[in-house]
N, C-alpha and C positions, 0 to 999 in steps of 0.2 A: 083875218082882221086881228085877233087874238095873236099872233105869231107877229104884225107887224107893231101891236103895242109893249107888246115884250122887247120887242127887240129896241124901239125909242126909249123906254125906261133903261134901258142896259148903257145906252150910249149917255143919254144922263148922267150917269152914274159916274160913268169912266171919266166923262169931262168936268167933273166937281171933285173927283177923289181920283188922288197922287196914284195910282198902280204901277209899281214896281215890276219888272219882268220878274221871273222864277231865277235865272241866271245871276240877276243883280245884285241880290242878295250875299252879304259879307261870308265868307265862307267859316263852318266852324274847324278849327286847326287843333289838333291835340298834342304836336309839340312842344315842348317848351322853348324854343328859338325859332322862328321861323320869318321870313320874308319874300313878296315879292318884288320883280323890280321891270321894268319896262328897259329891255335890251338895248334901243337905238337912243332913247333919253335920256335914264338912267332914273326916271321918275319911281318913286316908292307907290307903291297901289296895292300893299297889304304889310303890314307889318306887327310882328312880338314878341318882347324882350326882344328885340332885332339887335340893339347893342350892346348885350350880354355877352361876355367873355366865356368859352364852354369850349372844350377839347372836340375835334373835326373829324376823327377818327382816318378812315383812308382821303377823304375829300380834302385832303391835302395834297394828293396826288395830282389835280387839277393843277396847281403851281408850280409843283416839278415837272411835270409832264411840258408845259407850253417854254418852261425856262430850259426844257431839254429842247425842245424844238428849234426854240432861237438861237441857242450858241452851239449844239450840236449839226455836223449834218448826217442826213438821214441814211446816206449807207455806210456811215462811219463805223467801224469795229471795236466793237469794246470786249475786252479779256475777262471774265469774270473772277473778283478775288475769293480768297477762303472767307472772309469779313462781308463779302456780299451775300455767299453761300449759304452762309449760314444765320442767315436773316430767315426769323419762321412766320406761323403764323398762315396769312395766307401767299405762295408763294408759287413761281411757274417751273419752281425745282429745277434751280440752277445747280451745278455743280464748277469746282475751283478749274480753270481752265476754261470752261467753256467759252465761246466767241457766237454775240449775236450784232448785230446792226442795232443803231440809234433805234430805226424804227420797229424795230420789230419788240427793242423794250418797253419803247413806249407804249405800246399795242398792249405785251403784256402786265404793264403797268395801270392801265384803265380801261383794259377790258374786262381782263382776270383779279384787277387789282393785286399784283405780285409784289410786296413790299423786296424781294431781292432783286426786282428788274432797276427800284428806284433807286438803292444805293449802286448796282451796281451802273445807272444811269451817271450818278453823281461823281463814282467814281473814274469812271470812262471820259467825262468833259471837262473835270475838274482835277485837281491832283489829289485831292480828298475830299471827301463825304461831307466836313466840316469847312470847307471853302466854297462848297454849293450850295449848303445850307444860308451861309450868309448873304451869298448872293439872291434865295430865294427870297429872306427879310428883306435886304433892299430892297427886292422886287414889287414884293407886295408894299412897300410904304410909298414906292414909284406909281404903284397903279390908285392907292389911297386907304390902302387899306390898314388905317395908323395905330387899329388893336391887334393886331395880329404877330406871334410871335412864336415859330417853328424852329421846332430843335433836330427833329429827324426830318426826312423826304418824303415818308410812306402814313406818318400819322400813327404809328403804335404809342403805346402809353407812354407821358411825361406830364409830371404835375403844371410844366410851367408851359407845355405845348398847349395853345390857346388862340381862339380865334372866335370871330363872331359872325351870326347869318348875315349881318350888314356886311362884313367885309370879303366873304366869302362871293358872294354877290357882285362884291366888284370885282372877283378874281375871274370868277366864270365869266362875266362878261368880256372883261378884255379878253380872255382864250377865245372866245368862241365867234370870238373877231378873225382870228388865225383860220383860216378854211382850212386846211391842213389838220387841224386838232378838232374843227366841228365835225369833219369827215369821219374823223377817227372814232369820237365818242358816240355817233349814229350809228356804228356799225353793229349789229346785233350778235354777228360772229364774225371770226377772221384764223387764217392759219401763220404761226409762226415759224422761221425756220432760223436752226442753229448752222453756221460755218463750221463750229467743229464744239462737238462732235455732229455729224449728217445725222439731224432727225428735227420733225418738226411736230407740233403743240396745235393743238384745236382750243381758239381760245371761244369760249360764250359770257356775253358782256353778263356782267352782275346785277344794270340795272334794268329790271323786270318791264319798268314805263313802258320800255320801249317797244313790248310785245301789248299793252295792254291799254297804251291811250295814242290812235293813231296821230295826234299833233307832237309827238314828244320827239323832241332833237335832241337829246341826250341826256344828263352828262357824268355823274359818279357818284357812287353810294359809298358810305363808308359805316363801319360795326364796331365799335369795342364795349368793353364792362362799363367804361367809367361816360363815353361820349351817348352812351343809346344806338339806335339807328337812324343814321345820317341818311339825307339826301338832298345833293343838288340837283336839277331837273330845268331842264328849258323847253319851250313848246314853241310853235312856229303855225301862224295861219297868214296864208299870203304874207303880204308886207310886215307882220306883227309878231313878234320874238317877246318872249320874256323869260324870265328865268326866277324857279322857286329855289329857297334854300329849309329845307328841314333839318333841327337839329333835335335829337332826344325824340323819336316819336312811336309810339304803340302802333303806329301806322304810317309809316312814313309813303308810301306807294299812293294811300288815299289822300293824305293831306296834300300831295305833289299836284295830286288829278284834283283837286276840289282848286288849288290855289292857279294852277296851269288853266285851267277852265275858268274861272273869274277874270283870271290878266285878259284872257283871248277874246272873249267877250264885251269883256268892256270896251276893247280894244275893235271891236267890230267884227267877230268872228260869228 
């Protein structure tokens, strides 16, 4: 009897007073840029400073990468220059000669994040590095992304290289429309192989999500002094896509999972 009065006073309770689930709750983000965004709508369902202008570090590869996929094709050969080669930093250690396939730079462009796979991407489709870069700015002012403003492929340091979680947002999204490039950034390893010289690369993707939140579809992290630790991030439950963007965070892996976990959720996960 006692068990059945407790339990009427509970249901009272819950029917006079709003209860929040645990999940619904706004997530705390330690970023300083950060956004989410709903994949198929394009609906905003977390955002801060979202339209802050802040350097992207590699997560600029995202836009070389899908702009290599479109005008390149994929078992297209590209010669690697002395100018590509010697792009440092983090790279899949090209040297001058060497010959790989579109794909396989791409690969080591966002997996390994190789800033030499990206110039030498650029340079292999484009007649110069600075004739792809432009095209990537149109690219992104095509897809809407109208703060954004990339001087190199790979995202190493420039004061004027800049971009924002809002637009970064839209860049992931349209890639990740490309099954081709969602394929790609899911993958958690891949091997590459050079034409010449004969040898190939064990690539392991940089971003961690994807061993540590099983809804995560991908997509690229990026690191320097002046951007923080970057991360774009998209997660998938049935029907339901979205995509975080971290910029500047002490923790970018947790705010990805806290912000990936609220979209999914609310989203009916």
């Amino acid at each position: 009897m006692r068990n059945k009065i407790l339990s009427a006073i509970l249901l009272v309770i819950l029917v006079f007073i709003k209860v929040e689930p645990v999940w619904a709750a706004v997530p705390k983000i330690y970023a300083t840029s950060a956004i989410l965004m709903d994949c198929k709508s394009g609906e905003i369902l977390f955002e801060k400073n979202a339209r802050e202008k802040r350097p992207p570090a590699s997560t600029t590869k995202i836009l070389t990468a899908i702009l290599a996929l479109e005008m390149g094709q994929p078992d297209q050969l590209v010669t690697v220059s002395e100018r590509a080669a010697m792009v440092g930093e983090a790279t899949i250690y090209l040297d001058p000669g060497d010959q790989l396939t579109v794909m396989d730079l791409i690969h080591g462009a966002l997996l390994k994040s190789g800033n030499d796979a990206c110039v030498a991407l650029a340079e292999g489709i484009c007649p110069s590095e600075e004739e792809f870069i432009n095209l990537m700015n149109l690219k992104a002012k095509i897809i809407g992304a109208l703060d954004t403003t990339f001087y190199n492929t790979n995202g190493l340091p420039h004061k004027h290289h800049l971009t924002t979680a809002y637009d970064l947002a839209l860049i992931a999204r349209y890639a990740m429309n490309n099954p081709i490039f969602a394929e790609i950034v899911q993958k958690k390893h891949h091997t590459i192989s050079w034409t010449k010289p004969n040898r190939k690369m064990y690539l392991k993707n940089t971003n961690k999500l994807l061993w540590e939140y099983p809804l995560a579809t991908g997509v690229k992290t990026g690191t320097t002094d002046n951007a923080g630790k970057c991360l774009v991030a998209a997660g998938k439950y049935q029907e339901h896509e979205v995509i975080a963007v971290i910029l500047n965070s002490p923790d970018r892996f947790g705010d990805a999972r806290r912000l990936l976990d609220y979209g999914l959720k609310e989203k009916g996960a």
